[in-house]
N, C-alpha and C positions, 0 to 999 in steps of 0.2 A: 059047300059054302067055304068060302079062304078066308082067312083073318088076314083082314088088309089091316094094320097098326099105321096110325098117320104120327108122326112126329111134331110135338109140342113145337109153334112158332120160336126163333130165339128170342131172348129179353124178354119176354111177356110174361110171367108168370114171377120174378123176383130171383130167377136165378142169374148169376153173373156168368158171362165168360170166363172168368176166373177168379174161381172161389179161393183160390191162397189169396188173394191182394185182398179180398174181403173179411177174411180170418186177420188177418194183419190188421186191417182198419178196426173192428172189433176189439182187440188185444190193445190197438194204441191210444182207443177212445176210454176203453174202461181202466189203463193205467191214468191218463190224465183226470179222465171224472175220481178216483180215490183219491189223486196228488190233491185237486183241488179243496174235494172235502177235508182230509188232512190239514191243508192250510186256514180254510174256513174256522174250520177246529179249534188249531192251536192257538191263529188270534183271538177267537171268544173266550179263551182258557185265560190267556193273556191279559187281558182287556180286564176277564171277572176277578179273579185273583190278583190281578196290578193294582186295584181298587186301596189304598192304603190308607189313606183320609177322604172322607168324601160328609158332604152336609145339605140339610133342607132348611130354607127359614120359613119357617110354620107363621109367622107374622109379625106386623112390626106396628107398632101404635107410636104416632109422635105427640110428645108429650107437653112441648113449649115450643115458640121461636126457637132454641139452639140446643132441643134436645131430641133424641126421637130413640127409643128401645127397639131391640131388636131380638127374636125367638130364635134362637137355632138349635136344629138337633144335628150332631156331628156324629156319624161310624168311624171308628176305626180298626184297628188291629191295636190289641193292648199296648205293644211296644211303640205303636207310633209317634212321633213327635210332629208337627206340623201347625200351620195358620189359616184361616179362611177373611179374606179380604172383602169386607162391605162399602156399599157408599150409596149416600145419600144424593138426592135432586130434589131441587124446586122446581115447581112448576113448569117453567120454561125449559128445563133440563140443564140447567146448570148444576154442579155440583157442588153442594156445600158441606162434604162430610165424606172422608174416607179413612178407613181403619181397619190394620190387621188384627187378628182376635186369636192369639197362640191356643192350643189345645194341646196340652203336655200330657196329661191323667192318665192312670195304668187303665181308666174304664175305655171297654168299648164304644161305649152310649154317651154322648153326652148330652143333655139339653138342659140349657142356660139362657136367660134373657138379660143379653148386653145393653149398656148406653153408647149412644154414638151423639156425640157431642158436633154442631152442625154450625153454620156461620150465619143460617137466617133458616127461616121455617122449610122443613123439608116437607115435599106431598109424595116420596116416591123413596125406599129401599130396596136397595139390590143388592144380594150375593154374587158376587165378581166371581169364586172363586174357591177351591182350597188346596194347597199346597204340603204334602207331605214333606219334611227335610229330606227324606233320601230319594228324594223322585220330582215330578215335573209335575204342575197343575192339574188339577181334576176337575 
């Protein structure tokens, strides 16, 4: 009996003609997949930690034709100083009430219920906004 050996077809089984250019794509795929996690990374780091003033309005009751209170609870970082911007609508979406609300306090926490003084009956509050003084809106 001979041992006849038949030769695997080429390309058919996953091997290249040329395993360096393969090894290569390998090394330059998995250097960009880490760059990109990397970058994923450090803007979520960014983004959580850039966080300096930030607020929820927990809810808002209006009280008269040209008054309407507002609930907010504000985080910050002890040292921050900054504003959070509200305003009112009527029905038809016109605005009859807008006001910055400074939050200066060494607290972290802050929850207060503001007046926001309106020019006819408001059916609608909105928080626009909060603004750290040494950074850009949140």
């Amino acid at each position: 009996m001979t041992a006849v050996r038949e030769a695997l077809p080429e390309n058919r089984y996953g091997r290249s003609a040329n395993q360096r250019a393969d090894r290569k794509l390998k090394v330059v795929g998995g250097v960009l997949g880490a760059v990109l996690l990397g970058v994923v990374g450090w803007i979520g780091y960014d983004y959580v930690a850039g966080q300096g003033l930030s607020a929820e309005m927990i809810k808002f009751k209006v009280v008269s034709d040209g008054k309407a209170e507002v609930h907010l609870e504000v985080r910050k970082d002890r040292d921050a100083q900054g504003y959070c911007t509200v305003r009112a609508q009527r029905e038809d979406g016109t605005e009859v009430a807008r006001k910055d609300f400074r939050f200066d306090g060494d607290s972290s926490r802050i929850d207060r219920v503001l007046t926001l003084r309106t020019t006819s009956r408001a059916t609608a509050v909105e928080l626009l906004g909060c603004t750290d003084d040494g950074g850009a809106p949140r």
